[in-house]
N, C-alpha and C positions, 0 to 999 in steps of 0.2 A: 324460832331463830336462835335465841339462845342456846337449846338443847343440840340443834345443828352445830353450833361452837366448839360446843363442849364437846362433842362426840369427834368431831375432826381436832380439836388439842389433842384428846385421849389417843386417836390413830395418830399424828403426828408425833407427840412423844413417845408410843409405844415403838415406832419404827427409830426412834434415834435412839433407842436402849438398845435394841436387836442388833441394829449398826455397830454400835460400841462394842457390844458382846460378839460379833461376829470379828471385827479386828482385831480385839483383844489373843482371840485366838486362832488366827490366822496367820501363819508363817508366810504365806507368798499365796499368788494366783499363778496356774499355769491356765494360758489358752492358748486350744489347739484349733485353728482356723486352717482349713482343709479346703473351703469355697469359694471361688473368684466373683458370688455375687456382691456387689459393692455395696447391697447393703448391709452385710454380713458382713466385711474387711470392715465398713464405719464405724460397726456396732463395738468389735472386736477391740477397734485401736480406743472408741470412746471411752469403753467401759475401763481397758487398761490404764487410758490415762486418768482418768477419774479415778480409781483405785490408787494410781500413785501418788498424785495431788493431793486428795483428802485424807485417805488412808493411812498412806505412806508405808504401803507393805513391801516387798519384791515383785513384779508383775512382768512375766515370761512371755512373750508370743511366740507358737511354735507354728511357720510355716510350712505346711505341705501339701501335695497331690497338686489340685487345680489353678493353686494359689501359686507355687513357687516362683513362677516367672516374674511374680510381681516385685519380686525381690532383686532383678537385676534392674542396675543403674542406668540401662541402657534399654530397659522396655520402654517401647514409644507408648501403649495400651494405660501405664501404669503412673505418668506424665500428663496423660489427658483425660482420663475416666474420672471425673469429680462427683462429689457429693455435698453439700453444706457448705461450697466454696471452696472444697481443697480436692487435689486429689491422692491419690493413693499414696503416692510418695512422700506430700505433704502431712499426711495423717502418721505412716512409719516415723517420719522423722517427728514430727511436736512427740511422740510417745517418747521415741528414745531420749530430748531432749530433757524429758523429766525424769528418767533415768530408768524408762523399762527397756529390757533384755528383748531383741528381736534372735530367733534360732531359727533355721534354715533348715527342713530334713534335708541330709544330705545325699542320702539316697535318691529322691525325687530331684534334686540337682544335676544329679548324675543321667538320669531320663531325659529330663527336658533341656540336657546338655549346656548345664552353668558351670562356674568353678568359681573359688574362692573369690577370684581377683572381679568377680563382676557383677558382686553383692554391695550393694550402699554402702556406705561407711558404716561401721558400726554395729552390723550386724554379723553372727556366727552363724557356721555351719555343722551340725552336728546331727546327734540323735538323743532324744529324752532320757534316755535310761530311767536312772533313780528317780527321776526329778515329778514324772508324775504321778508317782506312790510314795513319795515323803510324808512324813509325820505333817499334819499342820498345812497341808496343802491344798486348797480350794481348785480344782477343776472345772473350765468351761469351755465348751465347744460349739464351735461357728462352723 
């Protein structure tokens, strides 16, 4: 029992050295969530806001393809599809509240026939450029 202890402190502390050293030199997260499965947009908005809460790095969501519609404020789908008690909308917004960055490709906006004026508050419309080949930039995709 003891030895079981010991060996879970040693995992346990070796993961919050890795943590530290991984912020340490972490400029931002960009994620690109492309999937309207909802357990992939959870995953996506959890992990972001966890990264900004604890971390406190920049942390980017970049919607496109399957996903975009879920960005207008006016999708009924994106109001009622819940997960862990909230739904979709509800999850964009607690992220944004702690202050990550939601982006819109704008292209795929322009397909499934949105414009600026019918994205949540708070959220942009744009395209990546630099931002997913920056120095210091951690990468994840949903």
């Amino acid at each position: 029992m003891k030895k079981t202890r010991q060996m879970l402190m040693a995992v346990v502390l070796s993961f919050t050295f890795i943590a530290g050293a991984v912020s340490a030199e972490t400029k931002g997260v960009f994620i690109d969530l492309s999937s309207s499965d909802m357990f992939k947009i959870h995953r996506a908005f959890a992990v972001g806001t966890m990264l900004r809460t604890m971390e406190k790095v920049p942390v980017t969501v970049y919607l496109s393809l399957s996903v975009t519609p879920y960005a207008a404020k006016d999708y009924p789908v994106a109001k009622m599809l819940s997960l862990r008690g909230q739904t979709v909308h509800q999850h964009m917004e607690d992220f944004m509240k702690e202050g990550g960055e939601i982006m819109v490709c704008a292209m795929c906006m322009g397909g499934h026939g949105l414009t600026k004026d019918d994205l949540l508050p708070g959220m942009t419309a744009g395209m990546p450029g630099k931002l997913i080949v920056a120095e210091g930039i951690k990468l994840l995709s949903y």
